[in-house]
N, C-alpha and C positions, 0 to 999 in steps of 0.2 A: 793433177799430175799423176797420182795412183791409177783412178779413173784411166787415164791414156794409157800408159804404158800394160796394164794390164790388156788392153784391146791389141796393143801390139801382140803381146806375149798370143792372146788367143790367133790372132793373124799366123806366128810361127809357127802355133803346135798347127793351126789345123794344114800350114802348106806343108809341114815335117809329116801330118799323118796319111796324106794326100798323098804322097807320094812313094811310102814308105807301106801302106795297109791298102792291098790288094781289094779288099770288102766295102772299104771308103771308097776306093778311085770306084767301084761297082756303081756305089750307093750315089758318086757325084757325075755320072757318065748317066744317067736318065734324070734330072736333074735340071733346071737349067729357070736358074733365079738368082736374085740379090738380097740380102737384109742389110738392115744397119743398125748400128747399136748408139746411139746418143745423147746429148742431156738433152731437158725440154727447150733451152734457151739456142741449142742448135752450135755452139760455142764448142763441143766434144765429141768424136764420135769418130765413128772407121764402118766403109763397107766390106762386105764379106761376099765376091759375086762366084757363083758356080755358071758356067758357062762352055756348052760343047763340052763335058767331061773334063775340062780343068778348072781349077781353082786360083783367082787371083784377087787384090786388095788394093783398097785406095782409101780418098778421104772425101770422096763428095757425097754428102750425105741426102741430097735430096733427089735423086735418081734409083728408086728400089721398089721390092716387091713388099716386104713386110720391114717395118720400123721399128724398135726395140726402144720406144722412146721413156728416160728415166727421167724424176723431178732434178736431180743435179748430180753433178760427179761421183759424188762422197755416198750417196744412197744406189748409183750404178758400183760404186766398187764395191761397199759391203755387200749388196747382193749377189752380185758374180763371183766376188772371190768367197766371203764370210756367209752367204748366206745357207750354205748347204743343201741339201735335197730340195727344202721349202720353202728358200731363200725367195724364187721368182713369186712362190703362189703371195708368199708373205706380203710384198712388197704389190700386187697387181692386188690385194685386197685389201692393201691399207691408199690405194691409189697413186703409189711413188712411181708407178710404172703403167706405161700405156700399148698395149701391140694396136699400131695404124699401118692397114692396109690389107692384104689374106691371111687371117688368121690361120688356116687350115696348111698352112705349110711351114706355119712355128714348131710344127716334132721335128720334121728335117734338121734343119739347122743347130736344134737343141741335140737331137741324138750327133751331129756331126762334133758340136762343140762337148758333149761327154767322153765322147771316143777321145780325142784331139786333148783331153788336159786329164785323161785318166781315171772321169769316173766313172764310166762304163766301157766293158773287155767285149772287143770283139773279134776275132781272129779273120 
């Protein structure tokens, strides 16, 4: 349930940051991909698609560019929410978390979801 709702919440900030932070709509206007954040059981999860310079969200989780795949709810929420700076590296080396598919476009997304929940300032 936490697991969920927090992926909403990431869903709001990032379409409130998208619209509102001139340097994101920049950042999301060459851009043009999907992730998705889920448990490994496939049971939870939200996509995040940047497309043609806008931002939009759903729930199909098997249509994407890179996967954000976690062992189950409770270890995707203590990581994203509790985990802090080290939270991801923590949890990808203890193997609670899996990136499947381009890895090399998991900074995007990561700098978009820091911008969008406040822990990095960008003007």
């Amino acid at each position: 349930m936490l697991f969920t709702l927090l992926l909403n919440i990431i869903n709001i900030a990032i379409g409130l940051t998208a619209r509102s932070n001139r340097s994101v709509r920049e950042m999301i206007s060459v851009h043009d991909c999907a992730y998705v954040i889920r448990t490994k059981d496939g049971k939870r999860g939200r996509r995040y698609i940047f497309r043609k310079g806008s931002y939009s969200s759903d729930t199909v989780l098997a249509d994407c560019d890179l996967a954000l795949v976690f062992e189950s709810a409770d270890i995707g929420f203590r990581t994203l929410a509790l985990g802090g700076p080290t939270g991801m590296t923590k949890a990808m080396n203890n193997f609670e978390l899996t990136l499947v598919g381009n890895k090399n476009i998991f900074t995007f997304f990561a700098v978009i979801i820091g911008i969008s929940m406040g822990m990095i300032k960008r003007s």
